[in-house]
MDAnalysis code that builds the backbone (N, CA, C; Angstrom):
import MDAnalysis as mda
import numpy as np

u = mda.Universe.empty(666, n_residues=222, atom_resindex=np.repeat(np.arange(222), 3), trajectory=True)
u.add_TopologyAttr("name", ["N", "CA", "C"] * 222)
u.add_TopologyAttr("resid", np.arange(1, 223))
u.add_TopologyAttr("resname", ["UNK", "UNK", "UNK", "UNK", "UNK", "UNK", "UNK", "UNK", "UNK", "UNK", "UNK", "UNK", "UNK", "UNK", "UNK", "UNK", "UNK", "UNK", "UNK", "UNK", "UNK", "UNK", "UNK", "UNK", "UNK", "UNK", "UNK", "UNK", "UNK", "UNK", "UNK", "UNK", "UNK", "UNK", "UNK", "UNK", "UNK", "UNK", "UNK", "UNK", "UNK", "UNK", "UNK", "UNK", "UNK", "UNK", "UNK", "UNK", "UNK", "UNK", "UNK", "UNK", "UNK", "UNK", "UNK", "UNK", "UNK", "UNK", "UNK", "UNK", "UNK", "UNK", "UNK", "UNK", "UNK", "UNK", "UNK", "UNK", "UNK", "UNK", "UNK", "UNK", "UNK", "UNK", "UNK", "UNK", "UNK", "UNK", "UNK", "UNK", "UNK", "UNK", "UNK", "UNK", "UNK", "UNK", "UNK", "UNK", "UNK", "UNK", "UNK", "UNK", "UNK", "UNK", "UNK", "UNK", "UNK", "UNK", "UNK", "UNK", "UNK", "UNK", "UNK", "UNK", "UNK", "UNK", "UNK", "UNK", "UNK", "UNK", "UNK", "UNK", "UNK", "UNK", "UNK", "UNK", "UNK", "UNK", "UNK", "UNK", "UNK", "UNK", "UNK", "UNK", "UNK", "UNK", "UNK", "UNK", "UNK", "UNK", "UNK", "UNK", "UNK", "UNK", "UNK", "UNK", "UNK", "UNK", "UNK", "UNK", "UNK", "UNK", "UNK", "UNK", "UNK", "UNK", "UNK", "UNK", "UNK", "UNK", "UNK", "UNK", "UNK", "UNK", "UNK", "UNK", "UNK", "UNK", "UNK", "UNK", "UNK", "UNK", "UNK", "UNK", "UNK", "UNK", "UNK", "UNK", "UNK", "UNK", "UNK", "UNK", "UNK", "UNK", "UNK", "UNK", "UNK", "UNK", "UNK", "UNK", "UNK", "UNK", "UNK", "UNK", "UNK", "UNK", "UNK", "UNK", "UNK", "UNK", "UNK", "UNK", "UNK", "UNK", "UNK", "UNK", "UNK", "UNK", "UNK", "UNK", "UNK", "UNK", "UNK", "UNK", "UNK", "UNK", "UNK", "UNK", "UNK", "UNK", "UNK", "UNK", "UNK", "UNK", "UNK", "UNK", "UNK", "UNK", "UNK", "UNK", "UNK", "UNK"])
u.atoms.positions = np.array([
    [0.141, -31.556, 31.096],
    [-1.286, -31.506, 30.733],
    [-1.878, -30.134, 31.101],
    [-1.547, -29.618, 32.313],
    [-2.046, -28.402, 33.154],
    [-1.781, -27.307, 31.915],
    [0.021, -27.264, 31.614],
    [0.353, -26.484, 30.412],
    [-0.689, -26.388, 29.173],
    [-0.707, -27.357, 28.472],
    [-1.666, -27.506, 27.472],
    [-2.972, -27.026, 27.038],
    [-3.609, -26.854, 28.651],
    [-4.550, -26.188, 28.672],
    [-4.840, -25.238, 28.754],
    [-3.525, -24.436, 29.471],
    [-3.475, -23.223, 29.238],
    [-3.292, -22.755, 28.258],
    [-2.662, -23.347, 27.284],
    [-2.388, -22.882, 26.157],
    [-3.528, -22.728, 25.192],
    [-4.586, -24.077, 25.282],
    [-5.803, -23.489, 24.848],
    [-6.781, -23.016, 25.371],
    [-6.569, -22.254, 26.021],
    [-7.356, -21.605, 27.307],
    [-7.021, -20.148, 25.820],
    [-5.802, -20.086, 26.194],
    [-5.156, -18.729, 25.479],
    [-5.878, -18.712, 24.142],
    [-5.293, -19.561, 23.788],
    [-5.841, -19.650, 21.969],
    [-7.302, -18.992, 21.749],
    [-8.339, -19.891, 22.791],
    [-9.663, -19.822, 22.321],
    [-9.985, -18.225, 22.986],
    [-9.307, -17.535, 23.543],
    [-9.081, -15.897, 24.111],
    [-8.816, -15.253, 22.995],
    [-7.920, -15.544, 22.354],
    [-7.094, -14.922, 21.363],
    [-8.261, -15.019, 20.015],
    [-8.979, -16.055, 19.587],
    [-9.837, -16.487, 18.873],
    [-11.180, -15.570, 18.943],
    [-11.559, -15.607, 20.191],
    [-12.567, -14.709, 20.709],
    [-12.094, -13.122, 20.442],
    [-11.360, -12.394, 20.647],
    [-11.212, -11.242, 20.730],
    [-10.962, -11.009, 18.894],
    [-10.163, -11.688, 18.538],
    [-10.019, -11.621, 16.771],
    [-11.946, -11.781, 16.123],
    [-12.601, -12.075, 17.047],
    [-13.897, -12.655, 16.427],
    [-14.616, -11.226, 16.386],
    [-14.263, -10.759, 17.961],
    [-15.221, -9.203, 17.818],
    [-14.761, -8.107, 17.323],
    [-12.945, -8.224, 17.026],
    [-12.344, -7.372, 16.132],
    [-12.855, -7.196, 14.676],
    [-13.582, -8.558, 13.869],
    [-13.796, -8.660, 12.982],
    [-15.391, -8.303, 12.995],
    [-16.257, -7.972, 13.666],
    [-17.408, -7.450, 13.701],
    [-17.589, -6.523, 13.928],
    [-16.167, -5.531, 14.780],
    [-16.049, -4.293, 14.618],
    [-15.859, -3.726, 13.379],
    [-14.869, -4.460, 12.517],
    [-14.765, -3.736, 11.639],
    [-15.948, -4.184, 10.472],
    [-16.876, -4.422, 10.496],
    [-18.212, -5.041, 10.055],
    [-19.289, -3.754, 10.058],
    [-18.925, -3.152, 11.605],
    [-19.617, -2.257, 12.140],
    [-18.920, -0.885, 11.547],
    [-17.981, -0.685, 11.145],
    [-17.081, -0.074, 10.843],
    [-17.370, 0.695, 9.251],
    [-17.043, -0.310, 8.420],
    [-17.769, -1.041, 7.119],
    [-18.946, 0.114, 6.783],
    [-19.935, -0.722, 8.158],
    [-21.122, -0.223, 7.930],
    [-21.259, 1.526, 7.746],
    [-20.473, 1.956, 8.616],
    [-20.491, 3.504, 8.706],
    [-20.387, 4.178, 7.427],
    [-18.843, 3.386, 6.915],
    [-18.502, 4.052, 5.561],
    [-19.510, 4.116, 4.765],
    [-19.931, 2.958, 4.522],
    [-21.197, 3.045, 3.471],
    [-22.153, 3.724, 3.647],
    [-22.621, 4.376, 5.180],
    [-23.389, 5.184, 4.629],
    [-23.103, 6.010, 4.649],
    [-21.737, 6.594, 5.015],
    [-21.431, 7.861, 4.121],
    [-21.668, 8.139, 2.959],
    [-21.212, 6.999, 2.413],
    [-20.659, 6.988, 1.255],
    [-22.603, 7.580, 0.056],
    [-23.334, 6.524, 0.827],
    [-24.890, 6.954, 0.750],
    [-25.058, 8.314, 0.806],
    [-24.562, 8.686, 2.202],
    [-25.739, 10.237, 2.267],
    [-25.152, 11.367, 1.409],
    [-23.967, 11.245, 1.577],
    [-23.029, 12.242, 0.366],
    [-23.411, 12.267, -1.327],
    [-23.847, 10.999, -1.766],
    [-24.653, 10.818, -2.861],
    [-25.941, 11.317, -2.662],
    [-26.700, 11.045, -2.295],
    [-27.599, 11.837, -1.869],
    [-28.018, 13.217, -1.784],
    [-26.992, 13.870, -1.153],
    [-26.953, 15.172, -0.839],
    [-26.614, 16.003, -2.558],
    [-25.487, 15.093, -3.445],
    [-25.424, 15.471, -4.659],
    [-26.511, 15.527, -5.264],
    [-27.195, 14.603, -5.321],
    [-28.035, 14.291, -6.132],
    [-29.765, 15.012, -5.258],
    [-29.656, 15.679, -4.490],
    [-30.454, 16.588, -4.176],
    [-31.786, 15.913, -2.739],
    [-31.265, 14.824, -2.680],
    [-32.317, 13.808, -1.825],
    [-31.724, 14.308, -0.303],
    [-32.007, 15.398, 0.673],
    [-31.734, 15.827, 1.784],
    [-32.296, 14.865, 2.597],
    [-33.707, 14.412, 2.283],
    [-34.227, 13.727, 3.975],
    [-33.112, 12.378, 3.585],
    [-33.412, 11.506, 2.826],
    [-32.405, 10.082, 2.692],
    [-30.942, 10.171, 2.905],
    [-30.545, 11.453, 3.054],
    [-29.150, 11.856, 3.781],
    [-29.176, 11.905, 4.862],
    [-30.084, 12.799, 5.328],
    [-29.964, 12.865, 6.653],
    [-29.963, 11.701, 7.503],
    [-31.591, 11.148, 6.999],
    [-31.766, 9.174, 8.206],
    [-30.413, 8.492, 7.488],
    [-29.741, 8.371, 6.424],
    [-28.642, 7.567, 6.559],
    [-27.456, 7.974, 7.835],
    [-27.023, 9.233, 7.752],
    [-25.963, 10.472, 8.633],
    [-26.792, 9.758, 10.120],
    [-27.906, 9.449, 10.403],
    [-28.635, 9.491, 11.802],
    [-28.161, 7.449, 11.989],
    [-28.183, 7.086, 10.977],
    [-28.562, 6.026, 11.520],
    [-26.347, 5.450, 11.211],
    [-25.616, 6.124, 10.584],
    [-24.206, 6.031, 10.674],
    [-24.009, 6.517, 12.052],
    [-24.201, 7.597, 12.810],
    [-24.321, 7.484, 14.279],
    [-24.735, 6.464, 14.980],
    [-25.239, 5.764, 14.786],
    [-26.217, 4.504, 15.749],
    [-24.896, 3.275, 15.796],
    [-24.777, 3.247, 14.006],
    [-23.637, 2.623, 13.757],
    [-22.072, 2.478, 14.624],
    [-21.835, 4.042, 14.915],
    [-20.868, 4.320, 15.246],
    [-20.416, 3.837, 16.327],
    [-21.505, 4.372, 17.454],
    [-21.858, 3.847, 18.710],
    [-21.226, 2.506, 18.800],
    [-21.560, 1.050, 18.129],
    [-22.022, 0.004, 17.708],
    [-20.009, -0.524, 17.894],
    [-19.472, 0.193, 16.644],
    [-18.215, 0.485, 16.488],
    [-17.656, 0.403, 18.624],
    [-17.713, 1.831, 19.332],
    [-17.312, 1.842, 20.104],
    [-17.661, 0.805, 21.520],
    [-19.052, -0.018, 21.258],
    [-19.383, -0.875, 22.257],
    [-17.942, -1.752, 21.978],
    [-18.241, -2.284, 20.620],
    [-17.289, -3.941, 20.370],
    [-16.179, -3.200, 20.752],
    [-15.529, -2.085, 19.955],
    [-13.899, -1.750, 21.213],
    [-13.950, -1.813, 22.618],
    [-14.794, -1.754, 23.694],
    [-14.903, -1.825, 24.516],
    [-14.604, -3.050, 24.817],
    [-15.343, -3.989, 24.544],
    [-15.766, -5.367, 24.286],
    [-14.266, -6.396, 23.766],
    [-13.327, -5.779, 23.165],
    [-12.385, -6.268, 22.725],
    [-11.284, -6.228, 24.211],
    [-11.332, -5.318, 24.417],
    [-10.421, -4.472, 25.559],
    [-10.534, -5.652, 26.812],
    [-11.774, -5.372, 27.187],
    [-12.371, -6.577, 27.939],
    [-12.120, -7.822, 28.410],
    [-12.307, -8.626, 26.783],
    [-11.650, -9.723, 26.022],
    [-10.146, -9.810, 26.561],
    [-9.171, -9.208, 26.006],
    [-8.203, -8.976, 25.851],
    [-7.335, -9.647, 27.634],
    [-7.781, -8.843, 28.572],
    [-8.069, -8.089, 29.366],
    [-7.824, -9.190, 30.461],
    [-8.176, -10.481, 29.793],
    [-8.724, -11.762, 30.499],
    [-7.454, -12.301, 30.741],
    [-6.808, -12.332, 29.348],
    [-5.700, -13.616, 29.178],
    [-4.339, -12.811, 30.015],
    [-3.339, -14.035, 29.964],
    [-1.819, -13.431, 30.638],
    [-1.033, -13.480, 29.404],
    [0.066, -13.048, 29.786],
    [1.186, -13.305, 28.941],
    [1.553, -13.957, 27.797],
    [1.060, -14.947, 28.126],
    [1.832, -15.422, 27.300],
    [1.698, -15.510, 25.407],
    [0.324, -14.710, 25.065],
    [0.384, -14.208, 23.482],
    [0.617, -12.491, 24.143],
    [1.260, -12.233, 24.718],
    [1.027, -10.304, 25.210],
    [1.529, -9.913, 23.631],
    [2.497, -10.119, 22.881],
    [2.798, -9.111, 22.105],
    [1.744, -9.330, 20.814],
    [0.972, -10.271, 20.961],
    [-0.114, -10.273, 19.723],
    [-1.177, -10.010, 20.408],
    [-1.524, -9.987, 21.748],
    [-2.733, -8.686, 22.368],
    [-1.984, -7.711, 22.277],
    [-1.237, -6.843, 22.276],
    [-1.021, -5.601, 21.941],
    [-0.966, -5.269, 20.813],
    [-0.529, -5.580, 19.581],
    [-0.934, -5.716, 18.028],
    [-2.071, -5.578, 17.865],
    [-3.025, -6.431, 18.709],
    [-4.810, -6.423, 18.471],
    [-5.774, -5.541, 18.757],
    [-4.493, -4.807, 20.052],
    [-5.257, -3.583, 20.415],
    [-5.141, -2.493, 20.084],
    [-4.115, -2.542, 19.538],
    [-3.537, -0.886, 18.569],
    [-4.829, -1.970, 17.220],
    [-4.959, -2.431, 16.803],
    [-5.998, -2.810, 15.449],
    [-7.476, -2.217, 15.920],
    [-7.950, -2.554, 16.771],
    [-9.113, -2.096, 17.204],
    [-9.301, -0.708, 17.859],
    [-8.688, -0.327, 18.640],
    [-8.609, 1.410, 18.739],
    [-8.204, 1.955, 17.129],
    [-7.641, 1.231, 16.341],
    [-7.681, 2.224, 14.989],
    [-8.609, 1.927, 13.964],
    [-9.480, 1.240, 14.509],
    [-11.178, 0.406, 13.693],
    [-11.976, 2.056, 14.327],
    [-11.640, 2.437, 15.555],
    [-12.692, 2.962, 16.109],
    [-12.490, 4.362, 15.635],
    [-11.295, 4.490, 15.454],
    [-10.575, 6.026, 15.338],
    [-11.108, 6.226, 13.483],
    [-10.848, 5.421, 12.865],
    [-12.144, 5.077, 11.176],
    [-13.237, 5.921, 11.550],
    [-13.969, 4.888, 12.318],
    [-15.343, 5.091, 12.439],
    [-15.347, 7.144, 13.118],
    [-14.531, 7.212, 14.300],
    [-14.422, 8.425, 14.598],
    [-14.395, 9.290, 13.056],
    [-13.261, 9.085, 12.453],
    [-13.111, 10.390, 11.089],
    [-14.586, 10.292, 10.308],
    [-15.028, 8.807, 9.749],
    [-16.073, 8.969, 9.329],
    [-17.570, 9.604, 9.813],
    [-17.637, 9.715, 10.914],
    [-18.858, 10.474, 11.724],
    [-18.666, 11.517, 11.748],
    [-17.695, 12.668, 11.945],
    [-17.256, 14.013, 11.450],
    [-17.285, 14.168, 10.311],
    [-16.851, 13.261, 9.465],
    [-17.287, 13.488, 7.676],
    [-18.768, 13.830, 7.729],
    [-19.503, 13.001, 8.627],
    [-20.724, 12.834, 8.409],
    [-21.471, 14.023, 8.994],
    [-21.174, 14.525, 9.871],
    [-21.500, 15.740, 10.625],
    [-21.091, 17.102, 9.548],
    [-20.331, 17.083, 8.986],
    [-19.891, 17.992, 7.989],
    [-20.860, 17.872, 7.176],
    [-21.147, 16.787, 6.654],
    [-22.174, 16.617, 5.495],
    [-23.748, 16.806, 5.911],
    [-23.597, 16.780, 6.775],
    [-24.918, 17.234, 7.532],
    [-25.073, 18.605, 7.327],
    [-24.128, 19.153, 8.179],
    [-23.686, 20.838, 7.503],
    [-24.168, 21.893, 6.100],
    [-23.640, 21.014, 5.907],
    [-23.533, 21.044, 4.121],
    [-25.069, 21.071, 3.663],
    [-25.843, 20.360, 3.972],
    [-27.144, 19.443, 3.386],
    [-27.800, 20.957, 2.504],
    [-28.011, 22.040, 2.859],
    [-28.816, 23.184, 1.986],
    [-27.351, 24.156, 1.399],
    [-26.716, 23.292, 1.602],
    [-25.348, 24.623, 1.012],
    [-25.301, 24.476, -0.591],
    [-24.786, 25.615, -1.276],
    [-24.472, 25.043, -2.703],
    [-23.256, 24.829, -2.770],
    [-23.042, 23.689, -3.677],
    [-21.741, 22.697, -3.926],
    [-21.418, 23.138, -4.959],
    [-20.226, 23.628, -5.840],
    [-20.051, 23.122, -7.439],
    [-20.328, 21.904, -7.685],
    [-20.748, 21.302, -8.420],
    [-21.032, 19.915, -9.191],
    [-19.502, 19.196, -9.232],
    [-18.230, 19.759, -9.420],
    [-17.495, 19.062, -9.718],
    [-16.932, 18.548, -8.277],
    [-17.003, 19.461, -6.995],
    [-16.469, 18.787, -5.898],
    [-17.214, 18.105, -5.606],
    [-18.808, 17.888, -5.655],
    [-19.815, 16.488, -5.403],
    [-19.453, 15.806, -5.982],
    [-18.568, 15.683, -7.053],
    [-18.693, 14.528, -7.794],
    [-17.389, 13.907, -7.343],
    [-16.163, 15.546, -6.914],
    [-15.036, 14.304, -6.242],
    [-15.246, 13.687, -4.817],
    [-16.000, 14.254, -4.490],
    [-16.155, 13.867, -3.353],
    [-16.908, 12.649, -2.818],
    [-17.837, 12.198, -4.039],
    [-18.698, 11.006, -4.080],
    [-17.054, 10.110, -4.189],
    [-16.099, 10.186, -5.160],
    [-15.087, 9.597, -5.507],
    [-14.637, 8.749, -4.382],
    [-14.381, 10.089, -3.458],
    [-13.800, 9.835, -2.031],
    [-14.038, 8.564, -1.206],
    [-15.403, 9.094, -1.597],
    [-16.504, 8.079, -0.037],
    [-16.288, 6.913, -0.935],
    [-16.515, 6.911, -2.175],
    [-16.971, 5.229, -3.073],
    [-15.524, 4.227, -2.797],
    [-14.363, 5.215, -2.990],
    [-12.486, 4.554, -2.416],
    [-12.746, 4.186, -1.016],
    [-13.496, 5.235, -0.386],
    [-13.011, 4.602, 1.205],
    [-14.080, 3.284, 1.250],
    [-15.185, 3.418, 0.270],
    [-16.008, 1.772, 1.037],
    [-15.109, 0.572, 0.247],
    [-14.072, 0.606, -0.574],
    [-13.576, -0.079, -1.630],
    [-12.390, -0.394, -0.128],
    [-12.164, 0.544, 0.122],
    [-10.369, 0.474, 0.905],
    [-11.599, -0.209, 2.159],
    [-12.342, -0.201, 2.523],
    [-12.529, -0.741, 3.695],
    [-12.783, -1.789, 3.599],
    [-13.824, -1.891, 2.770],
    [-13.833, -3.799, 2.003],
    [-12.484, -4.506, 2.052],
    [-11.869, -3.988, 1.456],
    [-10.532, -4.538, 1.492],
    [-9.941, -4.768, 3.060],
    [-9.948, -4.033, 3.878],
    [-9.359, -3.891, 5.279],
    [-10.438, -5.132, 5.708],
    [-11.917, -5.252, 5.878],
    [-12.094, -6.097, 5.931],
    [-12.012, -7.837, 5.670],
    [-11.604, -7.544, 4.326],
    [-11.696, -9.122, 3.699],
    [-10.277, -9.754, 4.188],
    [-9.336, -8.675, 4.428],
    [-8.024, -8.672, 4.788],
    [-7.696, -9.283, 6.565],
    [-8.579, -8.213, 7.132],
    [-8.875, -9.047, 8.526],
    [-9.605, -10.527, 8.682],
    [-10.587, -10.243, 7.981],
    [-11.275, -12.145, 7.898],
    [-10.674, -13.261, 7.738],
    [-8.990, -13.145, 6.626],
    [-7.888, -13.939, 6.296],
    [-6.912, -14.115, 7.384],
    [-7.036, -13.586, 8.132],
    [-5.969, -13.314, 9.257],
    [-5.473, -14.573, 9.819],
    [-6.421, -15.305, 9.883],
    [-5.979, -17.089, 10.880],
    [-6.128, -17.972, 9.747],
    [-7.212, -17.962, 8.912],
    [-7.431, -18.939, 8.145],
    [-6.169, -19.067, 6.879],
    [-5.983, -17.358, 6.226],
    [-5.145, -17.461, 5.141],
    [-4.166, -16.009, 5.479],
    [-3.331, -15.771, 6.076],
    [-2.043, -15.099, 6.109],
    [-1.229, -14.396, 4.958],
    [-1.578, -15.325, 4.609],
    [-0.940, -14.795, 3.189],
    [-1.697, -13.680, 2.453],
    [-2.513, -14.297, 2.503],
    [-3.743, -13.745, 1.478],
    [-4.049, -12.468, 2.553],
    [-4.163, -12.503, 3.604],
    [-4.246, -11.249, 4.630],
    [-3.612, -10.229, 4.027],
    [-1.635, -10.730, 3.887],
    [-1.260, -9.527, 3.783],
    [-1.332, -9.329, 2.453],
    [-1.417, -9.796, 1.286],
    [-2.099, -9.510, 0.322],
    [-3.581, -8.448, 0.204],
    [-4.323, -8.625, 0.856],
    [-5.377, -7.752, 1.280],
    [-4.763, -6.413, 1.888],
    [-3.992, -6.381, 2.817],
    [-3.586, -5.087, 3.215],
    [-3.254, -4.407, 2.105],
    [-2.197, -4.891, 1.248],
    [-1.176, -3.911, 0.395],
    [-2.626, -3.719, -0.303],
    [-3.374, -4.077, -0.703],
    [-4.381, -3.877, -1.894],
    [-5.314, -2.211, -0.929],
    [-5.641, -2.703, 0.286],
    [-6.015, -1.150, 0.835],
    [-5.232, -0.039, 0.813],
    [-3.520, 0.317, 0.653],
    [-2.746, 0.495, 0.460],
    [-2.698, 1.389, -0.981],
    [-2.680, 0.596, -1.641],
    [-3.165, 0.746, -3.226],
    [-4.015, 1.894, -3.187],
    [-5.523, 1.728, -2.693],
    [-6.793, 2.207, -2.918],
    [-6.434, 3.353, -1.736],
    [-5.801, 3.751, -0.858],
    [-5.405, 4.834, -0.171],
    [-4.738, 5.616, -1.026],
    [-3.415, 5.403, -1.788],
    [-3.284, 6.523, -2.582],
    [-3.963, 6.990, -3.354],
    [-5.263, 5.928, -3.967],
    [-6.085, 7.024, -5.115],
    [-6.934, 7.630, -4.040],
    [-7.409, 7.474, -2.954],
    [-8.373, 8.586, -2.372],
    [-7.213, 9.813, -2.341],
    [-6.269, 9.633, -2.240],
    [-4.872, 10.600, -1.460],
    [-5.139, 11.768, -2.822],
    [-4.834, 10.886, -4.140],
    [-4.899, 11.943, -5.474],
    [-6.188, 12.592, -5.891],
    [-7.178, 12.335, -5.441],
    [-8.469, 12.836, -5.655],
    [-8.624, 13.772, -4.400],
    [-7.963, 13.726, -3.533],
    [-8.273, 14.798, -2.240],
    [-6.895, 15.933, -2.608],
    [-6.272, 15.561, -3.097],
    [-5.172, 16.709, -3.633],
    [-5.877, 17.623, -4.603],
    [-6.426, 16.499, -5.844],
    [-6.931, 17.327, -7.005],
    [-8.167, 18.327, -6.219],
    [-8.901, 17.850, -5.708],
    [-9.490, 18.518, -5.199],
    [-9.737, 19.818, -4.371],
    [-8.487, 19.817, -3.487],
    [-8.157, 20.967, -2.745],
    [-7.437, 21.670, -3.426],
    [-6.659, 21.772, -4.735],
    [-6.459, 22.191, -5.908],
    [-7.349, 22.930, -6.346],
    [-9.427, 22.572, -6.376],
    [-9.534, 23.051, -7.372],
    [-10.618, 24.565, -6.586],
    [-10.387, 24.334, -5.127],
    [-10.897, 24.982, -4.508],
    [-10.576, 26.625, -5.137],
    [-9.412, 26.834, -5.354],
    [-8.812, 28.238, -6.420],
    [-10.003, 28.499, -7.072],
    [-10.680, 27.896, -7.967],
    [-11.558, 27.718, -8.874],
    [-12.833, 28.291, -8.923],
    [-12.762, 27.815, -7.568],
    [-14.786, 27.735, -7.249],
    [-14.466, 28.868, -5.940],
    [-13.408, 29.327, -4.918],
    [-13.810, 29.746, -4.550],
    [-14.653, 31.704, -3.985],
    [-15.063, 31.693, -5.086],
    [-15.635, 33.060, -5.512],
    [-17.360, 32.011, -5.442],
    [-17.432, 30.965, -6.131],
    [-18.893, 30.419, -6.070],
    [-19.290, 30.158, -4.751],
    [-18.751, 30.021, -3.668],
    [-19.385, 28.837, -2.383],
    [-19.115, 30.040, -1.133],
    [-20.358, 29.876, -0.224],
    [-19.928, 30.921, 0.628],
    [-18.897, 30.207, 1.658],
    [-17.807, 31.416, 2.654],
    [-17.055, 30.953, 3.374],
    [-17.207, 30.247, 4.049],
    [-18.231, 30.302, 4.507],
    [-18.541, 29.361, 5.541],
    [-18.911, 27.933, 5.280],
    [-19.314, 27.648, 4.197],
    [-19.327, 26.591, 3.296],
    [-17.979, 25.620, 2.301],
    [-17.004, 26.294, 2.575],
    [-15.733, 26.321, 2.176],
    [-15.238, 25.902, 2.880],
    [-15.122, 26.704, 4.480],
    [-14.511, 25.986, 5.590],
    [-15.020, 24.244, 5.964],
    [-16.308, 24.141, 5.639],
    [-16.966, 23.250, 6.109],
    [-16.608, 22.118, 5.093],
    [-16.444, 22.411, 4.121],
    [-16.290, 21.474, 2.865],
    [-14.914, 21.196, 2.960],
    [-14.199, 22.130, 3.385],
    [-12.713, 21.495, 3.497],
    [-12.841, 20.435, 4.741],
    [-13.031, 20.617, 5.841],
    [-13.139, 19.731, 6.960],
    [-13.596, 18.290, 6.255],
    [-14.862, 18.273, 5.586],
    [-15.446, 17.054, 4.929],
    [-14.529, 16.508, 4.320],
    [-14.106, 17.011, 3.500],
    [-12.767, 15.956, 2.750],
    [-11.608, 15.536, 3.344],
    [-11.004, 16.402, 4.239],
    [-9.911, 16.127, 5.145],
    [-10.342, 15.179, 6.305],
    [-11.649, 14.620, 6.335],
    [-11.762, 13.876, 7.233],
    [-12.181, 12.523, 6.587],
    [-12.463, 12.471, 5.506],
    [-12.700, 11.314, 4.379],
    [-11.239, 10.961, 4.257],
    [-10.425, 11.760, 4.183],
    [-9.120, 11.555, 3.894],
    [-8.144, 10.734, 4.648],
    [-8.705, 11.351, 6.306],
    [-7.807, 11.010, 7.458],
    [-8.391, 9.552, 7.685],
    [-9.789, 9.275, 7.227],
    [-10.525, 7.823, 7.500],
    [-9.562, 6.796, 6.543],
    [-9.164, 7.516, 5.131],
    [-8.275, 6.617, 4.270],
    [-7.241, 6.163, 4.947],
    [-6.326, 7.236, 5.607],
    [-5.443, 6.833, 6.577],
    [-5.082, 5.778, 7.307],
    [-6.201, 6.226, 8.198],
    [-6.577, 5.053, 9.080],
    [-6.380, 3.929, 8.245],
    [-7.601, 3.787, 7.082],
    [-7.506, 2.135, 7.075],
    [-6.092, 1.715, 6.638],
    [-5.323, 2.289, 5.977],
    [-3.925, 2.404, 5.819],
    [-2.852, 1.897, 6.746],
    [-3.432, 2.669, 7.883],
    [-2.105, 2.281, 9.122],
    [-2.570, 0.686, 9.559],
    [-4.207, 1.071, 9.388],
    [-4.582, -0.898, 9.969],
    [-4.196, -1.085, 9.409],
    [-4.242, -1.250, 8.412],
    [-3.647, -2.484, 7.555],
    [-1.980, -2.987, 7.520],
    [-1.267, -1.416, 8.167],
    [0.292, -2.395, 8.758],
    [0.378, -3.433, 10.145],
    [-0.923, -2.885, 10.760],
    [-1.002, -3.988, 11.658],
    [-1.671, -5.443, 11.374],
    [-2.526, -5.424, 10.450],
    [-2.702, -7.100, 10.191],
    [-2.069, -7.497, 9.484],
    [-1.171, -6.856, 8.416],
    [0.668, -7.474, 8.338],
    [1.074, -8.004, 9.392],
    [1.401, -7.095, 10.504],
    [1.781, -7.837, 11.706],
    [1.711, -8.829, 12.413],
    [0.010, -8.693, 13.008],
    [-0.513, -9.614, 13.243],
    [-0.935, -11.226, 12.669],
    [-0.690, -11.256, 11.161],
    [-0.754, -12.164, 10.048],
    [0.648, -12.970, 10.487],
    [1.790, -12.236, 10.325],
    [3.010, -13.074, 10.740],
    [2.997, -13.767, 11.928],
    [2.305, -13.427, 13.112],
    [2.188, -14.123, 14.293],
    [1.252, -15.409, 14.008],
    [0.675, -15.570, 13.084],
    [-0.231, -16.504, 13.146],
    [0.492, -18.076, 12.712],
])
C-alpha cells in the first residue's frame, strides 16, 4: 500500500511539472508572436506598435524564465524513481527557455533596426521567417499538450515542427544569398545587424526542432 502511494505521489509530480512545462511553452508561444508582430510592423512602417510589442515580448520572456525556474523546482521534489523522464523534462524546458532566449535577441535586433532602411524584399523574407517560427511553435506546442493524453499524435506533432524548420532553414539561406544584392543599398552597420536578426530567428527554428526530439522521447515514456 505504502508502495502505491508512492507511486502516485510520483505520478501527480510528474503531472505537475509536465503542467508548467506546458505553460512555459504557452509563454514561449507568446514571445514568438510578437515577434512575429513587431517585425511586421516595422515593414510596414508602424515603429511605436513595434516597439510596445518588442517591450512587452520582454515581459513575456521573463515569464518564460520564472516557469523554468518553477519546473526545476518541481522536478526537484520527486526521487528516482521516474529520474530518466525528469531528465528528458529538463533538457525540454531549458530548451523552451533557450527559444524564448534566441527570440528576444531577434527582438533586440529589430529594435535596432526600427529607423534603418530595409530592401523590401528582406522585410518581406523576413516577415516569412517570424510567420514559420509562430507556425513551428504552434506545432511544438499542440505537440507538447498530446504528450499524456495522445502519444502518438505527440510524435506526430513533432515531425510536423520538423517539416516547418526546414522551410524557415530555405528562406534564411535564400536570404543570406540575397544579401550580394542589396549590399551596396543598406548601411554596414545595418547589415551586420540584419544578419544577427535572421540568424537568430533561425537558431529559435532550431531550437523548436531539437524540442521536438525530446517530446518524441518523452511521448515513448508515457
Amino acid at each position: 500500500m505504502e508502495k502505491k502511494s508512492y507511486t502516485w505521489f510520483e505520478r501527480r509530480r510528474k503531472s505537475k511539472a509536465l503542467d508548467l512545462a506546458q505553460e512555459q511553452i504557452i509563454r514561449a508561444l507568446d514571445t514568438v508572436t510578437l515577434l512575429h508582430q513587431a517585425i511586421k510592423n516595422i515593414s510596414e512602417g508602424k515603429k511605436k506598435e513595434a516597439i510596445q510589442q518588442i517591450e512587452n515580448l520582454f515581459k513575456a520572456e521573463e515569464e518564460v524564465d520564472r516557469l523554468r525556474a518553477d519546473v526545476f523546482k518541481e522536478l526537484s521534489k520527486g526521487a528516482a524513481l521516474f529520474a530518466d523522464y525528469r531528465e528528458d523534462l529538463l533538457h525540454l524546458v531549458k530548451r523552451l527557455d533557450t527559444l524564448a532566449d534566441h527570440v528576444k535577441d531577434a527582438a533586440r535586433c529589430t529594435e535596432m533596426l526600427a529607423d534603418a532602411k530595409i530592401p523590401k524584399e528582406l522585410c518581406e523574407s523576413t516577415v516569412r521567417m517570424t510567420a514559420g517560427l509562430v507556425d513551428c511553435a504552434h506545432a511544438l506546442r499542440d505537440s507538447i499538450e498530446k504528450m499524456s493524453a495522445s502519444p502518438n499524435d505527440a510524435v506526430t506533432g513533432a515531425k510536423k515542427v520538423d517539416e516547418i524548420e526546414h522551410e524557415i532553414d530555405d528562406t534564411y539561406l535564400k536570404t543570406k544569398a540575397s544579401f550580394i544584392k542589396y549590399g551596396d543599398q543598406m548601411n554596414c552597420g545595418a547589415m551586420v545587424i540584419f544578419d544577427d536578426l535572421i540568424e537568430f530567428i533561425e537558431q529559435a527554428a532550431d531550437m523548436c526542432a531539437d524540442t521536438a526530439d525530446y517530446i518524441v522521447v518523452l511521448a515513448s515514456r508515457e
